[in-house]
FINU-98149 format. One record per atom (N, C-alpha, C): x, y, z. Coordinates in steps of 0.2 Angstrom, whole numbers, padded with zeros to 4 digits, always signed. Layout:
<atoms>
XYZ;...
</atoms>
This chain:
<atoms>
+0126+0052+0169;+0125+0044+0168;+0118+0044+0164;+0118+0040+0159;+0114+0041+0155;+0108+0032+0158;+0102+0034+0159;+0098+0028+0160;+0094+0026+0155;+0096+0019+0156;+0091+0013+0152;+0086+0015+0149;+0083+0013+0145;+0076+0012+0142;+0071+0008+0149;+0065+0011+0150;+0061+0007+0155;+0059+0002+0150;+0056+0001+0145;+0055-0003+0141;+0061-0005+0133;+0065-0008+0134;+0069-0008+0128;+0068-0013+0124;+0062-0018+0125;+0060-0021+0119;+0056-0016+0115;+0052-0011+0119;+0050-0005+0115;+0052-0002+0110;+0059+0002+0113;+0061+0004+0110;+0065+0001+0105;+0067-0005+0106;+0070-0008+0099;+0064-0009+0093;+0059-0010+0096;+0053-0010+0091;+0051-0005+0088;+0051+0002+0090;+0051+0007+0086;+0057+0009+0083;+0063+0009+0086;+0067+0008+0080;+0067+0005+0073;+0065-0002+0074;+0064-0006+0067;+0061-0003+0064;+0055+0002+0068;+0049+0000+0065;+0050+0009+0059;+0055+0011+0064;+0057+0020+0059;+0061+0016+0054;+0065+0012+0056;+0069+0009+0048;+0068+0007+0044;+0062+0001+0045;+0058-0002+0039;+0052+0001+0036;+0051+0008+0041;+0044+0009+0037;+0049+0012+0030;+0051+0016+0031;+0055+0020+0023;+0056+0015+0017;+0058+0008+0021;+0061+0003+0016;+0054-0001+0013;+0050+0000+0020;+0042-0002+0015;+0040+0004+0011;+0039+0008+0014;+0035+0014+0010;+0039+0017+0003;+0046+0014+0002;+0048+0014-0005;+0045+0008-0009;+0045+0003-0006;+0044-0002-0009;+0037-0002-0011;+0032+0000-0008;+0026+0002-0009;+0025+0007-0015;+0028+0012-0014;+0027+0015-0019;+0030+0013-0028;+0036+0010-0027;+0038+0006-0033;+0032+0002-0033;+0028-0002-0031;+0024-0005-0032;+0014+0000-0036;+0015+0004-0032;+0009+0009-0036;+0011+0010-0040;+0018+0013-0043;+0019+0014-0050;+0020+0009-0056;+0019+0005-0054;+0018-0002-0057;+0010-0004-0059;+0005+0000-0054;-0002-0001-0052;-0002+0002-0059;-0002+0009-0059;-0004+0013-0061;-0001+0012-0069;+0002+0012-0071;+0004+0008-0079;+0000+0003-0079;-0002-0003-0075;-0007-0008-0078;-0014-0005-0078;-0014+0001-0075;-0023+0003-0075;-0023+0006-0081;-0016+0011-0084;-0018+0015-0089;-0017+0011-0095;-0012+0005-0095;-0016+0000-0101;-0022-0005-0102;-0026-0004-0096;-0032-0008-0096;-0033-0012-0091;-0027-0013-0090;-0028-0022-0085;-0029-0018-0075;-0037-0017-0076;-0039-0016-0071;-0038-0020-0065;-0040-0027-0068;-0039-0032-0063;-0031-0033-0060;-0028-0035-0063;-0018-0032-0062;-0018-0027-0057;-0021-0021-0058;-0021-0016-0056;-0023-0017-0049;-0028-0018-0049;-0031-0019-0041;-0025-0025-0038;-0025-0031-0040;-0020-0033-0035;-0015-0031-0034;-0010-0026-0038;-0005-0022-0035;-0005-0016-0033;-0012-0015-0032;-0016-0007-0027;-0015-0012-0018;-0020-0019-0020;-0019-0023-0015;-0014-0022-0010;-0006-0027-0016;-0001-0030-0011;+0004-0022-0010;+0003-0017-0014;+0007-0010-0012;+0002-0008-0003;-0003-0010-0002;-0007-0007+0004;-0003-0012+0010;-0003-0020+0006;-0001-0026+0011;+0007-0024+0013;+0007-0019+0008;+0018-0019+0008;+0018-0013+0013;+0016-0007+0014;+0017-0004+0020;+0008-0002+0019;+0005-0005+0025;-0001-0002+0029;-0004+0005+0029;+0003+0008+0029;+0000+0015+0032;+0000+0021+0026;+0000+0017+0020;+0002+0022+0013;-0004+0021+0011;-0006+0029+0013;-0014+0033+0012;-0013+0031+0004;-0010+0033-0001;-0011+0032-0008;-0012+0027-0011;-0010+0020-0005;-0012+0015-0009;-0018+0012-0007;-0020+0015-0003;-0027+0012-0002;-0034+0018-0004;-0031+0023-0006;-0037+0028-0010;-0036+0024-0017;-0030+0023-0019;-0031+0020-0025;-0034+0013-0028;-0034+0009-0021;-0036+0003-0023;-0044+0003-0022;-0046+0008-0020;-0052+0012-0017;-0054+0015-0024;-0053+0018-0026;-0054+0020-0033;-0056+0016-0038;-0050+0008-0038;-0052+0006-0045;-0055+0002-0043;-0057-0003-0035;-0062-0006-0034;-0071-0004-0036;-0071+0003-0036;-0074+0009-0037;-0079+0007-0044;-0072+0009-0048;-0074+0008-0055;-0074+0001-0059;-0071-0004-0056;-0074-0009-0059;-0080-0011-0057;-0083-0009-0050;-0090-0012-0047;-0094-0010-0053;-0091-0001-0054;-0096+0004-0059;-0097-0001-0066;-0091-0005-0069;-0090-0007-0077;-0094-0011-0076;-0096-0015-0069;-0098-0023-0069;-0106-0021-0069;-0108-0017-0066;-0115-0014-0065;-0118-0011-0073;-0113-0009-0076;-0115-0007-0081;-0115-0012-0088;-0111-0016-0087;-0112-0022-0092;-0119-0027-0091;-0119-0029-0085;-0125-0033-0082;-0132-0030-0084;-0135-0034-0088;-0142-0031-0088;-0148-0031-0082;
</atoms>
């Protein structure tokens, strides 16, 4: 006799939560490589909002948040550098 979940709102919640990460963590990832074309034509500011919404689209994608880490980085450096 196979027993219940002591919590099965739980477990439905980690369910979902195995399903959609994958569907976010593609979707995040199509969204960095979308980052990463706008940074390498220049549009750094572009770039960082879709470093942004790629971290907002799944949380836990270390890539998107080293990289939104990086070009926040570098534009502080471009801003610092212009400003007299």
């Amino acid at each position: 006799m196979r027993k219940s979940p002591r919590y099965p709102l739980r477990s439905l919640a980690a369910q979902h939560a195995r399903t959609s990460f994958s569907e976010s963590r593609k979707k995040a990832l199509e969204i960095l490589a979308s980052a990463h074309a706008m940074e390498e034509s220049g549009d750094r500011v572009g770039a960082i909002s879709e470093y942004r919404r790629a971290a907002e689209t799944d949380p836990t994608c270390s890539e998107a948040w080293h990289d939104l880490g990086l070009a926040a980085e570098a534009a502080e450096i471009a801003i610092r550098r212009d400003t007299p």
